[in-house]
N, C-alpha and C positions, 0 to 999 in steps of 0.2 A: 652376405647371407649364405650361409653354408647351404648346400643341395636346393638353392630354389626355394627352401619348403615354410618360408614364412615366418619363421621362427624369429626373425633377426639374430640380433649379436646376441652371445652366451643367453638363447632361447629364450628372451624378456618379451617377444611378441614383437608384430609385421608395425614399420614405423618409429621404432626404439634406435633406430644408428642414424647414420649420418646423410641417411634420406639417398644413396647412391645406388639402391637397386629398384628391382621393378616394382616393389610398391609403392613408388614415387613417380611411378609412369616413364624411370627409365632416365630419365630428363638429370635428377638428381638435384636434392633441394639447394646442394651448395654452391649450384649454376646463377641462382637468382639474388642470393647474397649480396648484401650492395646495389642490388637492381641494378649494376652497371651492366651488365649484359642482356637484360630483357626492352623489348619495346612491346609498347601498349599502344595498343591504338584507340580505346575510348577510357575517361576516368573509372567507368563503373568494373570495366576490363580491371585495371589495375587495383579497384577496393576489391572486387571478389578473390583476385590471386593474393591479396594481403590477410583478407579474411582465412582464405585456406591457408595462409603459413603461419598465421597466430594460432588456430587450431592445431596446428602440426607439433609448433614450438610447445604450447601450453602441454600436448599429450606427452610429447620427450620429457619434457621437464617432469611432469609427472610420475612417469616411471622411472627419472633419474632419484628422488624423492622415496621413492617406495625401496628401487635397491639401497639407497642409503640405510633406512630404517631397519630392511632385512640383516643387513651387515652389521649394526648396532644392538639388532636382539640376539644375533651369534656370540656376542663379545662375553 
């Protein structure tokens, strides 16, 4: 994320890359990937952090979707 400022990658808005800066809390979503590296210590612990990375995924994918489109009505 260039200067901090939220923008993400080529400026598609906070949550649009690969989840490695602070608006992922730092942590970066590609840490939990495979769940080989997280522990949980209750079930409902591990549905809510699955809940939160389907929301994340479905919001990426979306904007991957939308820059498609923009690039298809330049053509």
């Amino acid at each position: 994320m260039p200067n901090l400022d939220k923008t993400g990658p080529m400026g598609m808005g906070a949550r649009t890359g690969r989840g490695m800066g602070p608006c992922c809390n730092g942590l970066g979503r590609g840490f939990g990937r495979g769940f080989g590296g997280r522990r949980f210590f209750t079930k409902k612990e591990e549905k809510d952090l699955l809940k939160e990375e389907a929301v994340s995924l479905e919001e990426e994918l979306k904007a991957v979707k939308e820059r498609i489109t923009e690039i298809e009505n330049q053509e």
